[in-house]
C-alpha positions in Angstrom: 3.5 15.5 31.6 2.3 18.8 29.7 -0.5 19.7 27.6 0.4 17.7 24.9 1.1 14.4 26.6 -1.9 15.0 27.8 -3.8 15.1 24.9 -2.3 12.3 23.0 -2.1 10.1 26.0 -6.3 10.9 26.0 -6.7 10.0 22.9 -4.5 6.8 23.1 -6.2 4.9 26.6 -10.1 6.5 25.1 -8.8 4.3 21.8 -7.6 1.3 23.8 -10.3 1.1 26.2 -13.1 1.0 23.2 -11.1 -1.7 21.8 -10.6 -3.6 24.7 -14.1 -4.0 26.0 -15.2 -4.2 22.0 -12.6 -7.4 21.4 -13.3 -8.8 24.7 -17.4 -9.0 23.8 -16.6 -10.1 20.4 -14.7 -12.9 21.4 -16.9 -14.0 24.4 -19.6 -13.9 21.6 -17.3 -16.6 19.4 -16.7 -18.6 22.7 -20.9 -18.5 23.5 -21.6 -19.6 20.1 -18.9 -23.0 20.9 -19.7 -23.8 24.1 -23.3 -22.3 24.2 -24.9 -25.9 23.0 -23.0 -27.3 25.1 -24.1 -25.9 28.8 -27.8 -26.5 27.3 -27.2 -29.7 27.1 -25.6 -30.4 30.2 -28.6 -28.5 31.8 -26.1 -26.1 33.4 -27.8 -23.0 35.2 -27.8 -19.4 33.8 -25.5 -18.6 37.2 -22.9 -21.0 36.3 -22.7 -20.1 32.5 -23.0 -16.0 33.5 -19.5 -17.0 36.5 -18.1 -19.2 33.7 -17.7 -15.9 31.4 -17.0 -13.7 34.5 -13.8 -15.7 35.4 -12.8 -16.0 31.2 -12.7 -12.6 30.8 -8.9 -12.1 32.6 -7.3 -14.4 30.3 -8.8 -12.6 27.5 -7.8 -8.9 28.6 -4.2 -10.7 28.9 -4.9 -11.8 25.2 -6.4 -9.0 23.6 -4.3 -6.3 25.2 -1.7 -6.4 22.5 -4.2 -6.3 19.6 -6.3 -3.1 21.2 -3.0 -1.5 22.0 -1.7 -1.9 18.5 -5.3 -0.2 17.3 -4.8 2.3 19.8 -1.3 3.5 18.6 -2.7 2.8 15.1 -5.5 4.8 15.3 -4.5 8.0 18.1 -1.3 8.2 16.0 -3.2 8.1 12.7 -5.5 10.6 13.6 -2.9 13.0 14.2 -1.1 12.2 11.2 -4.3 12.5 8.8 -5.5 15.9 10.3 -2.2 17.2 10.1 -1.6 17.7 13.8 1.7 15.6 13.6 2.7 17.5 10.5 2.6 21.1 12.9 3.8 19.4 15.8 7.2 18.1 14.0 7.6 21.8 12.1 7.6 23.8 15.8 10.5 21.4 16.4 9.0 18.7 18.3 10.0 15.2 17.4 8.8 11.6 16.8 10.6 10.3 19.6 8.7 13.2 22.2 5.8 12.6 20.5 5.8 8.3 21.2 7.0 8.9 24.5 4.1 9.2 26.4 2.4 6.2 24.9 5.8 4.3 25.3 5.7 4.9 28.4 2.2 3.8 29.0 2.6 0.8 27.0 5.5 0.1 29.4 3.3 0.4 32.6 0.7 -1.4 31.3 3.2 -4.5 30.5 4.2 -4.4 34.2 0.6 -4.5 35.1 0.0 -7.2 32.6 2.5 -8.9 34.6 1.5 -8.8 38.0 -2.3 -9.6 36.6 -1.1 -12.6 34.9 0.5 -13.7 38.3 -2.6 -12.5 40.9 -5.3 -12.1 38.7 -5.4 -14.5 36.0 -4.3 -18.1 37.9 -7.3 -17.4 40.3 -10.1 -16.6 37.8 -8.7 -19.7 35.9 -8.8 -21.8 38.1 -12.6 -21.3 38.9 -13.5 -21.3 35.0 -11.7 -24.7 34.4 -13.6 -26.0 37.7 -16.9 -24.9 36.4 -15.6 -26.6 32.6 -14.7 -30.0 34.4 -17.7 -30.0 36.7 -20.7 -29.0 34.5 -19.1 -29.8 30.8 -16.0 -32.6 31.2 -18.5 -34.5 34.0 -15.1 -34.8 36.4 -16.4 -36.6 39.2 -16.0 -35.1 42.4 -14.0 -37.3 44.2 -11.1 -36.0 41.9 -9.8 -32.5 43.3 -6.4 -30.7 42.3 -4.3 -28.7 44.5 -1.2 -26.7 43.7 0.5 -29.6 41.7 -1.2 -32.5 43.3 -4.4 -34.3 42.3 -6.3 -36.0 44.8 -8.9 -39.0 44.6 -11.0 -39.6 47.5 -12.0 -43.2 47.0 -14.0 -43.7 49.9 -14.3 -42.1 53.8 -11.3 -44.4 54.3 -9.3 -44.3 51.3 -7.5 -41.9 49.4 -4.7 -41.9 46.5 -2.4 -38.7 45.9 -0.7 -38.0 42.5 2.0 -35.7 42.4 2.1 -34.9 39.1 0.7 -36.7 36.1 2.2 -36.4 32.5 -1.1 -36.2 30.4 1.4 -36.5 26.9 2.8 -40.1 28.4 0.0 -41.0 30.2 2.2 -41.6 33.2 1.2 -40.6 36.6 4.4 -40.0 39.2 4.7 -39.9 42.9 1.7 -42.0 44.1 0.4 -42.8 47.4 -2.3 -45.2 48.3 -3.9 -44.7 51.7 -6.2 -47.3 53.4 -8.1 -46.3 57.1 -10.2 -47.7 59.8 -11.2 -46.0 62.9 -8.9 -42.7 62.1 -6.0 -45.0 62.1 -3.8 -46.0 59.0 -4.4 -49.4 58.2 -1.8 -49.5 54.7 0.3 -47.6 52.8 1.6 -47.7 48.5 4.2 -45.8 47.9 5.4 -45.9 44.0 7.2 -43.7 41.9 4.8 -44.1 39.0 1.8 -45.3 37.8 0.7 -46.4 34.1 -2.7 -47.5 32.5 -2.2 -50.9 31.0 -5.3 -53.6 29.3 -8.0 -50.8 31.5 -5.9 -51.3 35.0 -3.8 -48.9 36.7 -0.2 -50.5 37.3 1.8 -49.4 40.1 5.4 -49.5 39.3 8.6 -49.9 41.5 7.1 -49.3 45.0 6.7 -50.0 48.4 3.9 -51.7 50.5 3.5 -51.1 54.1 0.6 -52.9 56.3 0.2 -51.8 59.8 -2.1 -54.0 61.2 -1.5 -56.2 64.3 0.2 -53.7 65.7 3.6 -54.4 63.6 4.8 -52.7 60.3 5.6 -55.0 57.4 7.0 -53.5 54.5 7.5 -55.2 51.4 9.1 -53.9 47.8 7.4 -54.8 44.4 8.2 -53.4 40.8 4.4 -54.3 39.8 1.2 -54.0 41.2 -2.5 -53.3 40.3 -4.0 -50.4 41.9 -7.5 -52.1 43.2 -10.8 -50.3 44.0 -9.4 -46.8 42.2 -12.9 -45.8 40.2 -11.6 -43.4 37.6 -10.1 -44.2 34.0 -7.4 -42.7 32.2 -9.6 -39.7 31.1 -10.7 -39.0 34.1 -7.0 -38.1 35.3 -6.6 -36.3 31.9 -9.5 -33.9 32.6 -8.5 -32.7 36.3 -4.5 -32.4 35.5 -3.9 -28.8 36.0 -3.3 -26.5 33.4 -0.2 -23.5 33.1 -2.8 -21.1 33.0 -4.4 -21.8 36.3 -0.7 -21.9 37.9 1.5 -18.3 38.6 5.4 -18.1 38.0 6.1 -19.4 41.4 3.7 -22.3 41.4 4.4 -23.5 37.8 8.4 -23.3 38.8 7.6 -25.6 41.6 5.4 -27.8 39.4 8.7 -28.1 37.0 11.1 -29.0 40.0 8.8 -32.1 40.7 8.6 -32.9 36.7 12.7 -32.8 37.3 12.6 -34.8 40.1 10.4 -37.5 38.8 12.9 -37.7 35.7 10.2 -36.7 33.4 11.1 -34.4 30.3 10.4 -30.7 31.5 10.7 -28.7 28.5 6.8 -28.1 27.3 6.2 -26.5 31.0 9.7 -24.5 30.8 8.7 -22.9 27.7 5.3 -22.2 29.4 6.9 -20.3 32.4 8.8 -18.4 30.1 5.8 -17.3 28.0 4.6 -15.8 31.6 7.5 -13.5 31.3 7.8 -12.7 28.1 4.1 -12.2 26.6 3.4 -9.0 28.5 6.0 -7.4 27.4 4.5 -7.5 23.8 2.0 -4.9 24.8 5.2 -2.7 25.2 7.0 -4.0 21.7 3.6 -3.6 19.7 3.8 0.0 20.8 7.1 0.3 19.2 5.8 -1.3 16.0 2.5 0.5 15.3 3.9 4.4 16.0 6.1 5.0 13.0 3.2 2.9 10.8 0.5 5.2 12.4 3.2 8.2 12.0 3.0 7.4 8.1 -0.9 7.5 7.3 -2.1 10.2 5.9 -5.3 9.9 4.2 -5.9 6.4 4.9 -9.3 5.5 6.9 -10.4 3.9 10.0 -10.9 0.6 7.8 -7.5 0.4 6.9 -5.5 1.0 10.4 -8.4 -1.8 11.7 -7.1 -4.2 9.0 -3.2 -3.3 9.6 -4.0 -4.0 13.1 -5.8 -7.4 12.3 -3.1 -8.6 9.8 0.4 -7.5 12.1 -1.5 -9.1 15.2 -2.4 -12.5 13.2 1.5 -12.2 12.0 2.7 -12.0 15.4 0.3 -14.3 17.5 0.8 -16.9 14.6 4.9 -16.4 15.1 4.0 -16.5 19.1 2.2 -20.0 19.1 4.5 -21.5 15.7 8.2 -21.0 18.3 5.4 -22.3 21.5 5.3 -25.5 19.6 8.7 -25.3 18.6 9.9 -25.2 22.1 7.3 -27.9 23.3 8.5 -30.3 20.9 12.3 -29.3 22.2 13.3 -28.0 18.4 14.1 -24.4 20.3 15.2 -23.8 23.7 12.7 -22.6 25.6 14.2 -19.1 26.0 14.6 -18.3 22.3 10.4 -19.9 22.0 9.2 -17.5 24.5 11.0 -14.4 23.6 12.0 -15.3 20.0 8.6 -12.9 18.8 9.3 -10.1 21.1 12.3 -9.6 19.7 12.0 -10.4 16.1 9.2 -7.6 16.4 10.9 -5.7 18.6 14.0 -5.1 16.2 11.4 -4.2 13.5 9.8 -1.6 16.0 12.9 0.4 16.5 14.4 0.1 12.9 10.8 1.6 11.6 11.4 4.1 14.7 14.8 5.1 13.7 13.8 5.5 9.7 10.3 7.4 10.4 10.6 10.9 9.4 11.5 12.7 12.8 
């Protein structure tokens, strides 16, 4: 990189970084002023509020990135344009295109790291804020813990139920075994392949009953059969369900081969994993779309380039969550509701790139 890169690249990441840590306070501030009443209530210590904000900050820089990239383009580019620097760099023969590039090519490494922060970073801290949210504000008791794709109610020191995946829109839990002990040694065994809340009661459904006392195994099929001394309600269950955010690629594509498996419908969680792939890249397509509108300002203010900013990103993250619900209510194919925005922004990007004045 020479001189130049240099000195638009500076004034690009000082722009981004301002916007970055100003967005992320501003919307921790909107978040405080939701949820704020609601740790008072519950009595939750300072600590746990202070580790609650600590882990929500991740998903945030994943969701603010593109909006303090956009004002960073918007407003390094701008700057150039209004004090005629990108006037006197264009006449000594230096174009638009070597101009962008070295804020192209950051926006493209900071999509990549977007990536691999969404896959390391993000499922972790996640996790731990929507523990903290079902402990101290949902009241999940703590006999219900979730691992990887399983939930998991301890009942008592010598019973536990397993679920291996629970369809919070059906309200149909799949996979479930029921575990009974004495003395370290299994006493009986359910085995169904689904279980549904019916008149306050949870219904197994076509399963099998092993008893292994006497020293014999008896096994016994049933297509119906109450699950007795299980202490949690259908809400309950709701509440500790995992969420696509606390999962990476990897787990949520293994989460989806179980939904598969079960026969349940997979496409809400296909468009989800897709989303994983596709919404970093937007930090790399917003680049594309705010140079040539930075390129074009001339006298126009700090005011103005904020509000451009404000009204392409509500454009964009309103298209981003309209073809999400698209997808989860199978009107799109998942592919096309993930990337559909990237592209449809992306074409813009390189037709205002091709028409700006080189």
């Amino acid at each position: 990189m020479n001189k130049l890169d240099i000195y638009i690249s500076k004034k690009f990441l000082f722009t981004l970084l301002f916007a970055l840590i100003t967005f992320t306070v501003f919307f921790i501030i909107i978040d405080m002023v939701e949820y704020l009443d609601k740790f008072i209530d519950q009595q939750v210590p300072k600590n746990i509020i202070a580790d609650y904000y600590l882990y929500y900050i991740p998903y945030m820089v994943v969701l603010i990135m593109p909006i303090a990239i956009l004002l960073a383009s918007l407003f390094s580019v701008g700057q150039l344009a209004r004090y005629n620097e990108l006037t006197a760099m264009q006449t000594s023969g230096i174009s638009l295109y070597r101009i962008a590039f070295p804020l192209i090519l950051i926006g493209f490494i900071i999509s990549l790291a977007m990536f691999y922060f969404g896959e390391y970073v993000v499922p972790e801290a996640a996790r731990k804020k929507f523990a903290i949210k079902r402990q101290y504000l949902d009241r999940v008791p703590r006999q219900i813990t979730g691992k990887q794709n399983n939930i998991s109610v301890l009942q008592s020191e010598n019973e536990r139920t397993n679920i291996a995946y629970f369809d919070v829109e059906t309200n149909i839990a799949h996979d479930v075994t029921e575990q009974k002990y004495a003395s370290g040694r299994l006493l009986t065994r359910l085995d169904a392949k689904r279980m549904i809340w019916r008149d306050g009661k949870w219904i197994l459904q076509d399963g099998i009953s092993r008893d292994f006392s006497n020293n014999r195994e008896v096994v016994k099929q049933f297509s119906e059969k109450e699950l007795t001394n299980f202490p949690f309600d259908l809400a309950d269950l709701k509440k500790a369900q995992k969420q696509p955010d606390e999962m990476n690629s990897k787990e949520l594509k293994k989460f989806i081969g179980q939904i598969i498996h079960n026969g349940a419908d997979p496409q809400k969680w296909l468009v989800d994993l897709n989303l994983k792939y596709a919404f970093p890249f937007t930090n790399f397509i917003i680049i594309l779309f705010g140079i040539p509108l930075a390129s074009l300002q001339k006298r126009s203010g700090a005011a103005l380039g904020f509000g451009i900013s404000l009204a392409i990103c509500f454009i964009f993250f309103g298209m981003v969550k309209t073809l999400q619900a698209f997808g989860h209510n199978g009107l799109l194919n998942p592919v096309v509701s993930a990337w559909g925005s990237n592209l449809f922004f992306g074409t813009i990007g390189i037709l205002l790139m091709v028409k700006a004045k080189k």
